[in-house]
N, C-alpha and C positions, 0 to 999 in steps of 0.2 A: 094369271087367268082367274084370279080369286072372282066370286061372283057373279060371271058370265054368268049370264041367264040363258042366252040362246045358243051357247054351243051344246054339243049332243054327244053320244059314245060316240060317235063314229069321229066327231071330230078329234075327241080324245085318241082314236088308234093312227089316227092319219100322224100326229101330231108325234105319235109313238114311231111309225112307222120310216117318219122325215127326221126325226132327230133321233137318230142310236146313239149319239154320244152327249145326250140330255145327263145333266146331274142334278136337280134342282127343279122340282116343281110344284107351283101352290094351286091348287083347285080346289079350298076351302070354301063353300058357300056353293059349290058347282054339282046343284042335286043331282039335275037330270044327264050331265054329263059323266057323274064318275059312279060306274057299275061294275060289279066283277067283274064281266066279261072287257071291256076299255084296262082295268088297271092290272090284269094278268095280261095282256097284248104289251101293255106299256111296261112292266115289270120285264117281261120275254125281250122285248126290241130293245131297251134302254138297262142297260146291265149294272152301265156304272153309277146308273140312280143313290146320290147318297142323300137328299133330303126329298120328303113328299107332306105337304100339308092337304091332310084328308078333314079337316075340319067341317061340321056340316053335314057332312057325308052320309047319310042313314041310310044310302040302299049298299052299303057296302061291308060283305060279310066278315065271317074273323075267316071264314076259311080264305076268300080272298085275300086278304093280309098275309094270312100263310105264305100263301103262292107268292106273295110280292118279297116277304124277307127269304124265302129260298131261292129266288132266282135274282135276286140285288142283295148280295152279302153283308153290304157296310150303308143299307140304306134306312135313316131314323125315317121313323113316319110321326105322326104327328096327327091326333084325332080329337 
């Protein structure tokens, strides 16, 4: 999903919400899509997340990050 320009949070939780068993996902370049609020929904629904490409990313805090390595144990992020 690198570079979507027109997908949105929402479509990031939907996407959270239809794949719980996602391992792998890149949404570098994906401004207006990836917010704290989208990547702790996606961290919470997709557990066994082990790679996340946040590249880009500038509305996206360290405390979110947080929240994403405590609830995906073995997932590298990537910013």
């Amino acid at each position: 999903l690198s570079g979507c320009s027109r997908l949105t949070e929402t479509s990031l939780i939907e996407i959270a919400h239809g794949c719980p068993k996602l391992q792998s996902l890149d949404v570098g370049s994906c401004k207006s899509l990836v917010t704290d609020k989208a990547l702790v929904v996606l961290a919470a629904k997709c557990s066994s997340l082990r790679s996340l490409n946040l590249r880009f990313c500038e509305q996206v805090t360290d405390a979110a990050l947080a929240a994403v390595h405590d609830l995906c144990a073995h997932v590298q992020v990537r910013r």
